[in-house]
N, C-alpha and C positions, 0 to 999 in steps of 0.2 A: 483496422483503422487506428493508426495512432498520431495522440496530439499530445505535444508539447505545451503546459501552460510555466508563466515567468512573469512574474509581478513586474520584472523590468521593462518587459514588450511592450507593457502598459503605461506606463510613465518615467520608461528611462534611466531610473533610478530608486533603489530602495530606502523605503523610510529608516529611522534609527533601528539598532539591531536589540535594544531590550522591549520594542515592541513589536519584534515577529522572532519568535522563538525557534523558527526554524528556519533562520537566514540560510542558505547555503547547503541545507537539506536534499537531498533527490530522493524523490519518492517515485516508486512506481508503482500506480493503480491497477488493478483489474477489476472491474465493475461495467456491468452488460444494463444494467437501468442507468436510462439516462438521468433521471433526477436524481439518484444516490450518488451518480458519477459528479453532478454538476454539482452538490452540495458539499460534499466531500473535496474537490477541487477548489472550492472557493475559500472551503475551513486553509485548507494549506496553503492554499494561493495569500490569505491574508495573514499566515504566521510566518511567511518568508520559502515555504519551499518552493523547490521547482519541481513541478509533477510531472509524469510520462504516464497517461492514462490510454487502458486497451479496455477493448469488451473480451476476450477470449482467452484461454489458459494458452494453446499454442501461440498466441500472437504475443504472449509476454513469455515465451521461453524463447520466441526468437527475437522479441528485442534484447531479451538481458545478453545476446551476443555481441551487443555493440551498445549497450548501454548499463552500465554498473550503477545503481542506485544504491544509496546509503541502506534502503528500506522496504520490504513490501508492504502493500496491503491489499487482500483481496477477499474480494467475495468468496463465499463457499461454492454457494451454486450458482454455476455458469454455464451458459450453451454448448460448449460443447463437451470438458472435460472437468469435473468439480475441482473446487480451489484444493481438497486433498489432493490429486492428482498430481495436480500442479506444484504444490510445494512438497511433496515424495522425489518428483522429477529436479528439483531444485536440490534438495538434499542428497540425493543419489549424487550430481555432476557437482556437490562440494567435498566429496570424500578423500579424493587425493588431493584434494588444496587446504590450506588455512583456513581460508576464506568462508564466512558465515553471514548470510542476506536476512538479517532483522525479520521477522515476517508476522503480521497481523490480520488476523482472521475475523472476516466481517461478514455476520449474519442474521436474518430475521429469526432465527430460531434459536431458542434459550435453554431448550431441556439438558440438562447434564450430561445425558449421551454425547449430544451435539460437542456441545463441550470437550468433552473428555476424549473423542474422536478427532477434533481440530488439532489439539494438543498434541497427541500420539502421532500425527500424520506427519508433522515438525511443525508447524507451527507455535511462535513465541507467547502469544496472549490472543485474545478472542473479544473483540469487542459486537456489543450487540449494535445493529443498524438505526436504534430508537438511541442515537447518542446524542451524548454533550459535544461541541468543541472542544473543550477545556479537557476532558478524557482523554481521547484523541489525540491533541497535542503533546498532552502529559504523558501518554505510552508510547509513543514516538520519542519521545527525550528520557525515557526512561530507560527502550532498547536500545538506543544510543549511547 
């Protein structure tokens, strides 16, 4: 299942751009709870991005064939293949390109393994699921 969300759909037109910090943004999500999805979609939805949100690691290896996002962000653990997986399978199909997909790892679990295993997998930064917005947005314009 994938859905498209765009602050424009909604009212046509974007507010000023120093108060959505990620005007023109493409994110793409993978998160399989729907309230992590829906909260996380609104964080961006209100700093200007436009999201492309999946529940599944194969469902966002076959959108990014027709959808180039500035960014990921995804769960670790997901039904069918963990977010390691998934962004291994993303670094693998960047090695004969230039080309580098931003990627942020979001998880309920905080131990340093955790950690230090998201990182190693390629993943850029590691944010824990008890977050700020203001994080969130801040590690997105920082990968950027």
């Amino acid at each position: 299942m994938q859905q498209r969300y765009s602050q424009t759909e909604d009212t046509g037109k974007l507010p000023a751009e120093n108060e959505q910090p990620l005007a023109g943004v493409q994110v793409l999500l993978v998160e399989d709870e729907l309230d992590v999805a829906d909260l996380l979609l609104f964080i961006l939805d209100d700093a200007g991005a436009e999201s492309v949100w999946v529940m599944h690691s194969n469902e966002a290896l076959a959108c990014l064939s027709h959808f180039h996002p500035d960014i990921l962000l995804s769960n670790v653990r997901l039904p069918d293949h963990d977010g390691d997986w998934l962004i291994q399978k993303i670094r693998q199909s960047e090695i004969n390109r230039e080309a580098h997909l931003p990627a942020i790892a979001l998880t309920s679990y905080t131990r340093e393994v955790v950690v230090d295993k998201v990182l190693t997998a390629g993943f850029d930064r590691f944010i824990h699921k008890h977050f700020d917005p203001t994080e969130i947005i801040s590690t997105i314009l920082d990968l950027l």
